[in-house]
TORKOL-4160 file (C-alpha; in steps of 0.2 Angstrom, whole numbers, padded with zeros to 4 digits, m for minus):
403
<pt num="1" X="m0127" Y="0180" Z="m0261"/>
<pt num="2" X="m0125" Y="0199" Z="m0256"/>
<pt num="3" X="m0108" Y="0198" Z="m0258"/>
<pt num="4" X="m0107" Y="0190" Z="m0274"/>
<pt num="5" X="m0118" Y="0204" Z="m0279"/>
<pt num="6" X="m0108" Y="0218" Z="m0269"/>
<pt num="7" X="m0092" Y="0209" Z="m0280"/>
<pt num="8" X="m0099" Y="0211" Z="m0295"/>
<pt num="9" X="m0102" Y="0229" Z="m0289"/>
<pt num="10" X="m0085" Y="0235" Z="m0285"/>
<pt num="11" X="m0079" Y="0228" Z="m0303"/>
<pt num="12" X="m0090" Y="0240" Z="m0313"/>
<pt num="13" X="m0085" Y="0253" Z="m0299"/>
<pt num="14" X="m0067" Y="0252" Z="m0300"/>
<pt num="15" X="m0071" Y="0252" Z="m0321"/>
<pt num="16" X="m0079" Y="0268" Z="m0320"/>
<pt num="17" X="m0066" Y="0276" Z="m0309"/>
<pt num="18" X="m0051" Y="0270" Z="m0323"/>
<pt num="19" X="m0061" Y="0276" Z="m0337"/>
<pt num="20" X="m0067" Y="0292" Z="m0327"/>
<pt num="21" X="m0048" Y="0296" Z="m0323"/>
<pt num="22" X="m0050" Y="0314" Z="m0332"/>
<pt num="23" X="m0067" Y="0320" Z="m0330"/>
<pt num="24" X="m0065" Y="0337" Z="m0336"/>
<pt num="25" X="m0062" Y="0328" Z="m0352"/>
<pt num="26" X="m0073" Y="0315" Z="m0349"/>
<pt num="27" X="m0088" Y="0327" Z="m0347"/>
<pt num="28" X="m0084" Y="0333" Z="m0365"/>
<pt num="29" X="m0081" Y="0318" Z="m0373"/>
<pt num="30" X="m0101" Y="0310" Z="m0378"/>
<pt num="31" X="m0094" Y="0294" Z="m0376"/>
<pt num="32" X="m0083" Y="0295" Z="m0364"/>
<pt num="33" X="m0098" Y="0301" Z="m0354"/>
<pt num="34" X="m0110" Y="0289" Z="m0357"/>
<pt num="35" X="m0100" Y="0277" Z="m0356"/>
<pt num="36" X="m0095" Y="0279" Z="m0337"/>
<pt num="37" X="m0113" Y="0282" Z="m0335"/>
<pt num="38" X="m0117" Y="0264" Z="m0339"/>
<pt num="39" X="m0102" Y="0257" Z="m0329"/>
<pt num="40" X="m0109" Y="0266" Z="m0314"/>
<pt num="41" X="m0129" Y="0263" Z="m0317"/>
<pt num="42" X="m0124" Y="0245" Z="m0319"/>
<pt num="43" X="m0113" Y="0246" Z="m0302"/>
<pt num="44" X="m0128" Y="0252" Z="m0292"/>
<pt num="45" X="m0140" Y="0239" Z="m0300"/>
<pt num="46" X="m0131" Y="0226" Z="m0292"/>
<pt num="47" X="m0128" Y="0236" Z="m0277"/>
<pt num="48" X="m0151" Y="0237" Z="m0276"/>
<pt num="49" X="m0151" Y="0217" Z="m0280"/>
<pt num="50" X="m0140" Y="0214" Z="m0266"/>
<pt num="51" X="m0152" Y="0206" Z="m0252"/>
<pt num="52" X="m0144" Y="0216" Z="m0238"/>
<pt num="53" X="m0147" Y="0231" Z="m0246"/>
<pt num="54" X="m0166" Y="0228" Z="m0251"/>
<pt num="55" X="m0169" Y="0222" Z="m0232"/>
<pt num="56" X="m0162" Y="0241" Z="m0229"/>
<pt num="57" X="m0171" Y="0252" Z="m0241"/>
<pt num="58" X="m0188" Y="0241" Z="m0234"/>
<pt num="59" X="m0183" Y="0244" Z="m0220"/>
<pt num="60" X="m0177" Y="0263" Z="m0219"/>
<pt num="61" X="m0192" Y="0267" Z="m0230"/>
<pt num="62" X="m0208" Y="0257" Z="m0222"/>
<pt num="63" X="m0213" Y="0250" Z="m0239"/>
<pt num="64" X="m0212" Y="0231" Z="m0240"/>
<pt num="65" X="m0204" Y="0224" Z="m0255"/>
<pt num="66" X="m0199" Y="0243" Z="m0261"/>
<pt num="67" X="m0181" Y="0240" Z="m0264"/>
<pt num="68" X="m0190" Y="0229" Z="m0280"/>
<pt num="69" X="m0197" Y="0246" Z="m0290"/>
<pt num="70" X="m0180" Y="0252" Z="m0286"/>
<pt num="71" X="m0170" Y="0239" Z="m0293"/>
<pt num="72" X="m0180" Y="0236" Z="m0306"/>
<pt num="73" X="m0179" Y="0253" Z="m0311"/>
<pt num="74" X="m0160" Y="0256" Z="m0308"/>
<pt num="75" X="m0160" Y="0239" Z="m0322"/>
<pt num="76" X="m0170" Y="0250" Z="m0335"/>
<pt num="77" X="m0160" Y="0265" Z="m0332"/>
<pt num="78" X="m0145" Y="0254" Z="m0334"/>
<pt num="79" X="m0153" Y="0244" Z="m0350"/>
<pt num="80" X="m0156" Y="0263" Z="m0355"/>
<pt num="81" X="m0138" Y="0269" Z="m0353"/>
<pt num="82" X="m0131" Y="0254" Z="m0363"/>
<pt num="83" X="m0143" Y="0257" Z="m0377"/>
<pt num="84" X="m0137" Y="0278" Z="m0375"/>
<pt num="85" X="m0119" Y="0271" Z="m0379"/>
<pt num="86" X="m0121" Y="0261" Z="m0393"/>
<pt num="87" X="m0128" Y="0277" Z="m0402"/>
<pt num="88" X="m0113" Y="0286" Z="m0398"/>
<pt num="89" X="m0100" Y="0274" Z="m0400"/>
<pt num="90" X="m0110" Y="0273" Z="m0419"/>
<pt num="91" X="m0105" Y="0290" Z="m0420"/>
<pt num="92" X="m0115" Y="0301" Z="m0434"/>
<pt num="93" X="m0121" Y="0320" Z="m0436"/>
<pt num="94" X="m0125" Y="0325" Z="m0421"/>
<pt num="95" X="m0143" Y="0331" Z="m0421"/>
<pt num="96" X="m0147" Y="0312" Z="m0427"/>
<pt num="97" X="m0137" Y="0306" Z="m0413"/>
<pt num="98" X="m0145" Y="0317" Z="m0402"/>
<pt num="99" X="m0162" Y="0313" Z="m0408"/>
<pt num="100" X="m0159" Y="0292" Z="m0405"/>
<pt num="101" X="m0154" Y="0297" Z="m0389"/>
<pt num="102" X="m0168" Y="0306" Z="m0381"/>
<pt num="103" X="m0180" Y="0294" Z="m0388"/>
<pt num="104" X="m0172" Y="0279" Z="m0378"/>
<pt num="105" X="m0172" Y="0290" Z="m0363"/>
<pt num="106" X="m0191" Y="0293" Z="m0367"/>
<pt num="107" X="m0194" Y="0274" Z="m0369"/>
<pt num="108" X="m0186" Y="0270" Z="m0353"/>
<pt num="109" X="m0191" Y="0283" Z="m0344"/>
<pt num="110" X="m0210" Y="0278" Z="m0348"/>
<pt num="111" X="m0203" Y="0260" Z="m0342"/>
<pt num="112" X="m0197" Y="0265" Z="m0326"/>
<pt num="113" X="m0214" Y="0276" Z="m0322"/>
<pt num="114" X="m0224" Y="0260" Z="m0329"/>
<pt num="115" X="m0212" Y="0250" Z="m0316"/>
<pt num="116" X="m0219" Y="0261" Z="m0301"/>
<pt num="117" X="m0237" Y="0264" Z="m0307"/>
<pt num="118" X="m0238" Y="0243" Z="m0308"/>
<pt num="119" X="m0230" Y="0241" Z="m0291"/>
<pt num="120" X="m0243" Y="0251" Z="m0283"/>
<pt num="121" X="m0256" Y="0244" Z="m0290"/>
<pt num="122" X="m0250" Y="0226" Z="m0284"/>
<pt num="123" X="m0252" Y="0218" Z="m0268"/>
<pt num="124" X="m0236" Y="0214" Z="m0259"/>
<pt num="125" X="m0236" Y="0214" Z="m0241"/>
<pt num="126" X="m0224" Y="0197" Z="m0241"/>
<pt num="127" X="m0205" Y="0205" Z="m0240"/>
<pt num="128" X="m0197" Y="0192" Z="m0251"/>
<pt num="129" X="m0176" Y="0196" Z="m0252"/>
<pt num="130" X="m0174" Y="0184" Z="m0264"/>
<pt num="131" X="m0185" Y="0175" Z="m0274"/>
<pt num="132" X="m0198" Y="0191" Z="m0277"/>
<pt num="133" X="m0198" Y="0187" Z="m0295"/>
<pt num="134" X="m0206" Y="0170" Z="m0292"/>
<pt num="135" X="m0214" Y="0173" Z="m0277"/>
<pt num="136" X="m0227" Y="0184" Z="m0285"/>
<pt num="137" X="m0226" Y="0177" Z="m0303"/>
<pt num="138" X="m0244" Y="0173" Z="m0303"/>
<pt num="139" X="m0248" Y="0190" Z="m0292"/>
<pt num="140" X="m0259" Y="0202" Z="m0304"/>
<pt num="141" X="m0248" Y="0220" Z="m0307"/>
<pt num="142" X="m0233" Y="0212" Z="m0300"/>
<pt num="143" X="m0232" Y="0198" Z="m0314"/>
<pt num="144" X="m0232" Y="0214" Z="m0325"/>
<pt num="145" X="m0222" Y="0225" Z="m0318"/>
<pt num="146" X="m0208" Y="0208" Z="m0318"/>
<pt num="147" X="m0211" Y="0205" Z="m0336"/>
<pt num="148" X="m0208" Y="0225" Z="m0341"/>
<pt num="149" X="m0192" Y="0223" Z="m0331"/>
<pt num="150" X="m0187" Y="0209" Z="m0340"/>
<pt num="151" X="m0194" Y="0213" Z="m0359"/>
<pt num="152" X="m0184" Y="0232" Z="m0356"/>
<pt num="153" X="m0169" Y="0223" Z="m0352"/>
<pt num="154" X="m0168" Y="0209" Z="m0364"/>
<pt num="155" X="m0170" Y="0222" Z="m0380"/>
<pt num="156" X="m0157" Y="0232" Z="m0373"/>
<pt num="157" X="m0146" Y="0215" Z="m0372"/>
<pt num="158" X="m0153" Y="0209" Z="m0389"/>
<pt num="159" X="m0146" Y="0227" Z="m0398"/>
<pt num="160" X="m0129" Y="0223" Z="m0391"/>
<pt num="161" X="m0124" Y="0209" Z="m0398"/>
<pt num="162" X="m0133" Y="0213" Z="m0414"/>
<pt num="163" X="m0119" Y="0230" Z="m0415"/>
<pt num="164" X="m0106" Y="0222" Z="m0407"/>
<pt num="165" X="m0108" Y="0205" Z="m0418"/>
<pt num="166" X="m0110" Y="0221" Z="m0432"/>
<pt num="167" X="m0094" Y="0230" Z="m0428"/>
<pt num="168" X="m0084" Y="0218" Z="m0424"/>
<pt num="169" X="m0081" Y="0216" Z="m0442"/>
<pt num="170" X="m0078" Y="0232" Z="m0449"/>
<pt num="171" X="m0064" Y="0234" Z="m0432"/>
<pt num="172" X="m0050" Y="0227" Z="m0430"/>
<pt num="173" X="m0034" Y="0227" Z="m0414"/>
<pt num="174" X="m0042" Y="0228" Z="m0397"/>
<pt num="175" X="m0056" Y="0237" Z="m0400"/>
<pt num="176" X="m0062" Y="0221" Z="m0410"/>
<pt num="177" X="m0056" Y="0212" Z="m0393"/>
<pt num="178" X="m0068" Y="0224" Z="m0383"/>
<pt num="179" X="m0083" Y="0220" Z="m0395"/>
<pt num="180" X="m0081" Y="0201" Z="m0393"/>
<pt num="181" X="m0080" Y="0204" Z="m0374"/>
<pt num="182" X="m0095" Y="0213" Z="m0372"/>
<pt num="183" X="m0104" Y="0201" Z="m0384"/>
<pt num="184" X="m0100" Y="0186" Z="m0375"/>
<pt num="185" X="m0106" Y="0198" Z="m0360"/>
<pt num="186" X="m0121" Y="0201" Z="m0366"/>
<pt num="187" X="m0124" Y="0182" Z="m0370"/>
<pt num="188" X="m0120" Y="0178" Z="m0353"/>
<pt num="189" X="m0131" Y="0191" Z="m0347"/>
<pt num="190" X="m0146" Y="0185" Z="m0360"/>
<pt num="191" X="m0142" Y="0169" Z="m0356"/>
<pt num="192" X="m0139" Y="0167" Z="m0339"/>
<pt num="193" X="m0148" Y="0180" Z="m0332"/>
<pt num="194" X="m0165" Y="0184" Z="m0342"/>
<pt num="195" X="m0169" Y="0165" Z="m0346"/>
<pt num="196" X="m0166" Y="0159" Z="m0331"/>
<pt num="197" X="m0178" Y="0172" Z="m0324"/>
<pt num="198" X="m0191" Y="0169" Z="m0339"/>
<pt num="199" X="m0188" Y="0150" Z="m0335"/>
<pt num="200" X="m0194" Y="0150" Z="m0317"/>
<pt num="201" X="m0208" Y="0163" Z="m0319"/>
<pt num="202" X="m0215" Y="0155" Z="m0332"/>
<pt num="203" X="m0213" Y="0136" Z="m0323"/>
<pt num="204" X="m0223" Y="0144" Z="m0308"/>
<pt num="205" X="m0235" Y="0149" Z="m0320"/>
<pt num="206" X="m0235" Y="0132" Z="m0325"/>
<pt num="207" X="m0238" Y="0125" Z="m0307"/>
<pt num="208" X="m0218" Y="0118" Z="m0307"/>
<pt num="209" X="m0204" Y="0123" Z="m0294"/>
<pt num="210" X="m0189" Y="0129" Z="m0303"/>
<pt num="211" X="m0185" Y="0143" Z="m0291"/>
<pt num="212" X="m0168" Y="0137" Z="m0288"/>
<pt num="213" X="m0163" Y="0146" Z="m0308"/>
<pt num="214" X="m0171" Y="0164" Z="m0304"/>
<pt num="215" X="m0161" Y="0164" Z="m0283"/>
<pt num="216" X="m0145" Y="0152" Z="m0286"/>
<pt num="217" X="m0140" Y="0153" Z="m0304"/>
<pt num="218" X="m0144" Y="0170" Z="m0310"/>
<pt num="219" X="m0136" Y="0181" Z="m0297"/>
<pt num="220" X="m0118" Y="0173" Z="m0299"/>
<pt num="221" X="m0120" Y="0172" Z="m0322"/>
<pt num="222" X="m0128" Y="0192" Z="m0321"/>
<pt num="223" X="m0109" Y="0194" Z="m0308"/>
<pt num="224" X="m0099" Y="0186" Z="m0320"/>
<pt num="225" X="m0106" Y="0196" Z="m0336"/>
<pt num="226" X="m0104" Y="0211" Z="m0327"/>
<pt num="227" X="m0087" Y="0208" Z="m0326"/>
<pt num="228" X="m0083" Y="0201" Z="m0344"/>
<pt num="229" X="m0092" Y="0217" Z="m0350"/>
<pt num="230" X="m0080" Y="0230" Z="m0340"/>
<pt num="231" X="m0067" Y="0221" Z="m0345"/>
<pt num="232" X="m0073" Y="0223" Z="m0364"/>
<pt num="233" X="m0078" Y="0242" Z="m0361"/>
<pt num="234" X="m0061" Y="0247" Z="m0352"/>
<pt num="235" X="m0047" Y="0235" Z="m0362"/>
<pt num="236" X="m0049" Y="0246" Z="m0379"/>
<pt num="237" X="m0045" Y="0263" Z="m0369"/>
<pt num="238" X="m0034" Y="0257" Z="m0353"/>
<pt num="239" X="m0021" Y="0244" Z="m0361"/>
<pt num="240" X="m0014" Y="0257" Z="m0374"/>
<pt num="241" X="m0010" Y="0263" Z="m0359"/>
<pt num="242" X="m0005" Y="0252" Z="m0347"/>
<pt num="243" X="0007" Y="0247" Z="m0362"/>
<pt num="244" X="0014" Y="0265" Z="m0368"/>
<pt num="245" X="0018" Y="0267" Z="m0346"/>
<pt num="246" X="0027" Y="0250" Z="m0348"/>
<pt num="247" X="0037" Y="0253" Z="m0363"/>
<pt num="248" X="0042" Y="0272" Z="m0353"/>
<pt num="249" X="0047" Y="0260" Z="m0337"/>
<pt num="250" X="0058" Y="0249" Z="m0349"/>
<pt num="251" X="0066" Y="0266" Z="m0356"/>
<pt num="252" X="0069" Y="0274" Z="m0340"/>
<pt num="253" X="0079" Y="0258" Z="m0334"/>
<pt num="254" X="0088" Y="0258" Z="m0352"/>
<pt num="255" X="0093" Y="0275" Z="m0349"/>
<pt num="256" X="0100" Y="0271" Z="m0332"/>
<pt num="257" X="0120" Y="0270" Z="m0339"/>
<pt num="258" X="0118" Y="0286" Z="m0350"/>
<pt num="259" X="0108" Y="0295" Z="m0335"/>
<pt num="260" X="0122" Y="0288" Z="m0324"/>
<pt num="261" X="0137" Y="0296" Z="m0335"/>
<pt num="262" X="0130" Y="0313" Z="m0335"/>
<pt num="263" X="0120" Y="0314" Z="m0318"/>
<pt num="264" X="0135" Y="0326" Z="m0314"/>
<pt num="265" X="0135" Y="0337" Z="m0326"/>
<pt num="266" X="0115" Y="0341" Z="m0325"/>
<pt num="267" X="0109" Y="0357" Z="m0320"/>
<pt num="268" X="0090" Y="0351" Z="m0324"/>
<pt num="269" X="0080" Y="0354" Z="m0308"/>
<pt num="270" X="0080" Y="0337" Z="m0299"/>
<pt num="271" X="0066" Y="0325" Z="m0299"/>
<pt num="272" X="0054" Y="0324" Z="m0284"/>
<pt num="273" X="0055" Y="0311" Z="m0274"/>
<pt num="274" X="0037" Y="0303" Z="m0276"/>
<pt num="275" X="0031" Y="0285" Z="m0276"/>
<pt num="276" X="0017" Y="0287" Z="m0286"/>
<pt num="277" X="0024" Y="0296" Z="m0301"/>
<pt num="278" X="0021" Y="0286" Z="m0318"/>
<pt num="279" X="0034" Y="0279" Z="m0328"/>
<pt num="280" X="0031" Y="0289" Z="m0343"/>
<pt num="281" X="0032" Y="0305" Z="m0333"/>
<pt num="282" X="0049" Y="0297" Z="m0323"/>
<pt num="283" X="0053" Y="0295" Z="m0342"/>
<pt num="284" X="0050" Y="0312" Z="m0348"/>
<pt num="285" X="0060" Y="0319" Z="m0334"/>
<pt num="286" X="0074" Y="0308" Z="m0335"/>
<pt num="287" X="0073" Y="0314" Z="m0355"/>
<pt num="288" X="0074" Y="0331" Z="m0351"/>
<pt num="289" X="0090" Y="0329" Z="m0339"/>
<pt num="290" X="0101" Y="0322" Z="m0351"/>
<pt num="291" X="0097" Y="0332" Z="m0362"/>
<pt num="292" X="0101" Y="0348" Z="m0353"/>
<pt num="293" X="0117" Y="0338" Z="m0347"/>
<pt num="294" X="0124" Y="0333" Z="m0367"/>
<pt num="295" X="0122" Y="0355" Z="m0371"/>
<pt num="296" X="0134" Y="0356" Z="m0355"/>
<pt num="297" X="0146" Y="0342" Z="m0362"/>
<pt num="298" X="0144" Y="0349" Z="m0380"/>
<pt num="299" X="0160" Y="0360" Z="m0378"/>
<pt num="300" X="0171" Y="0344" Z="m0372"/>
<pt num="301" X="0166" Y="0333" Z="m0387"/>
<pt num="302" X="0185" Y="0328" Z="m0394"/>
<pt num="303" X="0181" Y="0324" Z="m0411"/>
<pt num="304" X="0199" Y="0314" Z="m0414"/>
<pt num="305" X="0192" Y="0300" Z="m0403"/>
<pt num="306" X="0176" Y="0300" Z="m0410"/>
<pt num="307" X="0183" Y="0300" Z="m0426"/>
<pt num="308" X="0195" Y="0284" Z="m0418"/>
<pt num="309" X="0181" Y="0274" Z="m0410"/>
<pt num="310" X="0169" Y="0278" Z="m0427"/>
<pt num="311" X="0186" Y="0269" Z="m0438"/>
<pt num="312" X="0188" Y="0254" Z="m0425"/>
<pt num="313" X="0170" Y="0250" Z="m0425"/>
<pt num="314" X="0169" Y="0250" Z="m0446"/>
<pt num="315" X="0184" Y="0238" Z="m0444"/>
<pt num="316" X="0176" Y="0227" Z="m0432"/>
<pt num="317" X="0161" Y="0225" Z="m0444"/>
<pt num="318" X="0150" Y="0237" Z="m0437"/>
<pt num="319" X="0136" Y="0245" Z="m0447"/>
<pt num="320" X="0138" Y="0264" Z="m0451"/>
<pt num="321" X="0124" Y="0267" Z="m0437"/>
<pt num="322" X="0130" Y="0257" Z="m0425"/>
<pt num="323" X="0148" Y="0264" Z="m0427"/>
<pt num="324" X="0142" Y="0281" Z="m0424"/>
<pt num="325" X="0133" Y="0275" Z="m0410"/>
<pt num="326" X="0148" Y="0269" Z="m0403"/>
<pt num="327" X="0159" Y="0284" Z="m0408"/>
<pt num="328" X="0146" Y="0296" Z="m0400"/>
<pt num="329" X="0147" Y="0283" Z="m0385"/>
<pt num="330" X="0167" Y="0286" Z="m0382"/>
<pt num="331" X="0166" Y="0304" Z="m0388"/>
<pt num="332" X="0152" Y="0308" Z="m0373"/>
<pt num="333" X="0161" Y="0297" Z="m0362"/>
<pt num="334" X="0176" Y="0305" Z="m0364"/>
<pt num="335" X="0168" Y="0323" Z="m0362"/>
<pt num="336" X="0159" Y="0318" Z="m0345"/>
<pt num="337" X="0176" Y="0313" Z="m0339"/>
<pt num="338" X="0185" Y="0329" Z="m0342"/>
<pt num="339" X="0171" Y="0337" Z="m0335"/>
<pt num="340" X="0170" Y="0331" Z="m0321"/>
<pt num="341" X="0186" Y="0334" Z="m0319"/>
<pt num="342" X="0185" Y="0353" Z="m0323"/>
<pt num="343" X="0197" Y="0352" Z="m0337"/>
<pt num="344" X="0197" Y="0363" Z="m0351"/>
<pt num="345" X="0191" Y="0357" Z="m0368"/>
<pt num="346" X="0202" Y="0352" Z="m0378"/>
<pt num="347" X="0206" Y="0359" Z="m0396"/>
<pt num="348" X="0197" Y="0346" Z="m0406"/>
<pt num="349" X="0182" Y="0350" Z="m0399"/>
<pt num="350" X="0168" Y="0358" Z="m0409"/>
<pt num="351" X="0151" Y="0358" Z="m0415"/>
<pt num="352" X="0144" Y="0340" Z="m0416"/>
<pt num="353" X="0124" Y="0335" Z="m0417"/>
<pt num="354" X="0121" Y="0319" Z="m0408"/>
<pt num="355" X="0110" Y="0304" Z="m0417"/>
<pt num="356" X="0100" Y="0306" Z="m0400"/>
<pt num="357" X="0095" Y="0325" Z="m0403"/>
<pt num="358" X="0090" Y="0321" Z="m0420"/>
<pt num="359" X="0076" Y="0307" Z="m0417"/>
<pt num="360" X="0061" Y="0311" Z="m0407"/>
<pt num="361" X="0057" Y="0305" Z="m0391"/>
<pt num="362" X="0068" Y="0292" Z="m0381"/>
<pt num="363" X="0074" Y="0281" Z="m0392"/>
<pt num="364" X="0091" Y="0289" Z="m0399"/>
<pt num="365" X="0095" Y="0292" Z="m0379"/>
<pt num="366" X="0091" Y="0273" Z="m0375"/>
<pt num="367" X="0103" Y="0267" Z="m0391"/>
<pt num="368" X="0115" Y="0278" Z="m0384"/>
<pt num="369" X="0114" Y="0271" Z="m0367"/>
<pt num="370" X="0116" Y="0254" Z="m0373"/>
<pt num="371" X="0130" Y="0258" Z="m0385"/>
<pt num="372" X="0140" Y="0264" Z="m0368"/>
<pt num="373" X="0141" Y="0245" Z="m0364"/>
<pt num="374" X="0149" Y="0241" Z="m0381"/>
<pt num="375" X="0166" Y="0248" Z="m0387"/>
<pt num="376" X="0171" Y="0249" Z="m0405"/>
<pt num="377" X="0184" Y="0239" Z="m0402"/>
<pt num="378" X="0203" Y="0246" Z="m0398"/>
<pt num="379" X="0209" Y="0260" Z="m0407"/>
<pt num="380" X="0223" Y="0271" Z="m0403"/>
<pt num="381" X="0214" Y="0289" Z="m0400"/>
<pt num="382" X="0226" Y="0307" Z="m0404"/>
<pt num="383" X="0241" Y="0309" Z="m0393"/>
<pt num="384" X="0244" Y="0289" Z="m0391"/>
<pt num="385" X="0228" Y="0286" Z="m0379"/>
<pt num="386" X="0216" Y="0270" Z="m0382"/>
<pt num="387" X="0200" Y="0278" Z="m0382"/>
<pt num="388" X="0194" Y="0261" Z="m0374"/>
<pt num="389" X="0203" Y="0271" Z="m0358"/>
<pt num="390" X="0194" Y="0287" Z="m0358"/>
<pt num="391" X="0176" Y="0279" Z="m0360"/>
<pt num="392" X="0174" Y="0272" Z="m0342"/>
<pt num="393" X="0159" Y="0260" Z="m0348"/>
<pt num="394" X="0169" Y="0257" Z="m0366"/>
<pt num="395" X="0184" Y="0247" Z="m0354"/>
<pt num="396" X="0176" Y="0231" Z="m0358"/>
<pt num="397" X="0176" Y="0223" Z="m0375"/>
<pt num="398" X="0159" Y="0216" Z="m0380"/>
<pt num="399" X="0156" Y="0204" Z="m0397"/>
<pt num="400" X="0148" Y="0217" Z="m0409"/>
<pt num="401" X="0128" Y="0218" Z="m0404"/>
<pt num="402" X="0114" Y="0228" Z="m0414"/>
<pt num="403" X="0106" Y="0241" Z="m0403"/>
């Protein structure tokens, strides 16, 4: 059972650690904050409730049963911390927030000391790993102090689903997907967890055995929602993410032909040879090299073939956009050649704003890209020269495709 429980542990870890990725940020951000706090809290309850870890602490401290007060109060700090996130995530003026805050933290913290007091009252010289919670059902103090435990973490449960059933309604995208997870969490947890518990505790008060419910069932259903509420508190906040790096890895790739044609020309420092780098930031270099290399071309754009390649594409039936975006296309490919070369411009060349310098971000660079793998069509450039012939990539007809 411990490493079920140690599983469920590393989960909520590894949740923490994505969310916590910036923590001078973090540390500013209320949310934020509390959030990684209940993440973590919640790691470390399961981390106490594992039985190797209680056999340690009773061990290391000379207290029998000790690990129980501990786990049972790492539960409340955690029912606390969940309760602390909900009033932020509600949001409103600060001094009310404030307020709702510090009176859950007041509440629980009386649970907690309430907790301790009740544990040393009790008498439980038996070290039971696994089955505390029914072992001393009927014990006086210790039947107490499990109830509290319980009660404190139940409400915490209860309020929820009562604001994520709320929210979940006025929300809508992923943030609404969150919610749902958290809620069906939360009913796991409830469910699960806290009647199964509340089942055999009270069937040893009734004289029957259900023990079976409080040390098989609700270990692996308090794992499971553990991991279906991370998923809910992380997938609002890391997919946009995950997504925005994966669209920037599909745009750096796209960019590869137009990156490739002016890789020469580039006097942009080059790009560190690291593994870990992230797409978007591969991305944004790769941006800024092409650009630096089109104000190098600039004075080789021949405006008689773009002007040539612009003609043949409206002839083929191209769209306006797409036939500038092919004409630009020759014209670059054109300029990269006689640059390369070293030759001199020509005297057609001239001022010229590419589409690409006039939209933001990379999506005018990756139509350009693409248009490099699709020529107008042939059309005789100045000086009797198929402009098909000075574009390298252009060499190839292609049917007319939308970029």
């Amino acid at each position: 059972m411990s490493l079920v429980v140690y599983l469920a542990a590393v989960v909520f870890g590894m949740t923490s650690m994505l969310l916590f990725r910036r923590p001078r940020t973090a540390v500013r951000n209320p949310l934020a904050l509390s959030t990684c706090v209940a993440i973590v809290l919640g790691a470390l309850v399961f981390v106490c409730a594992a039985p190797a870890t209680l056999g340690t602490v009773n061990e290391l401290t000379g207290v029998t049963n000790f690990g129980a007060p501990l786990t049972y109060g790492m539960l409340s700090a955690y029912s606390c911390a969940v309760l602390v996130l909900l009033i932020n995530w509600r949001g409103g003026p600060r001094p009310v927030v404030r307020r709702a805050v510090l009176r859950s933290m007041a509440a629980y913290g009386l649970l907690v000391a309430a907790i301790v007091v009740l544990f040393l009252l009790a008498d439980a010289d038996t070290e039971r790993l696994t089955d505390l919670d029914t072992y001393y059902a009927g014990t006086p103090f210790m039947r107490e102090m499990i109830l509290l435990y319980l009660l404190g973490h139940s409400a915490a449960m209860l309020v929820m689903c009562a604001v994520c059933v709320k929210w979940s309604r006025e929300v809508g995208g992923l943030l609404r997907v969150g919610l749902r997870l958290i809620l069906l969490g939360a009913l796991l947890d409830l469910v699960g967890f806290q009647l199964t518990k509340y089942t055999a505790v009270v069937a040893r008060w009734t004289g029957h055995d259900l023990d079976f419910l409080s040390t098989s069932v609700a270990p692996p259903m308090a794992s499971l929602a553990a991991l279906v509420c991370s998923v809910g508190f992380a997938l609002p906040r890391l997919l946009p993410s995950v997504l925005a790096h994966w669209r920037g890895l599909d745009d750096y790739r796209r960019l590869g032909p137009l990156w490739s044609l002016v890789k020469p020309v580039s006097t942009a420092p080059r790009q560190p040879s690291v593994w870990w780098r992230l797409p978007r930031a591969r991305l944004q270099w790769r941006e800024v090299s092409i650009h630096d290399a089109l104000l190098t071309l600039a004075p080789y754009f021949d405006h008689r073939v773009r002007e040539g390649a612009r003609d043949s594409a409206l002839r083929a039936g191209r769209s306006p956009h797409e036939a500038r975006l092919a004409a630009e296309a020759a014209m670059l490919a054109d300029a990269a050649r006689r640059a390369t070369a070293r030759e001199e411009p020509s005297d057609a060349t001239g001022s010229y704003r590419l589409h690409a310098t006039e939209v933001p971000g990379a999506s005018g660079l990756v139509e350009l890209s693409q248009a490099l793998h699709r020529p107008p069509g042939r059309a005789a450039a100045p000086g009797g020269t198929d402009p098909s012939s000075l574009t390298g990539p252009l060499s190839e007809p292609e049917e007319p495709h939308v970029a």
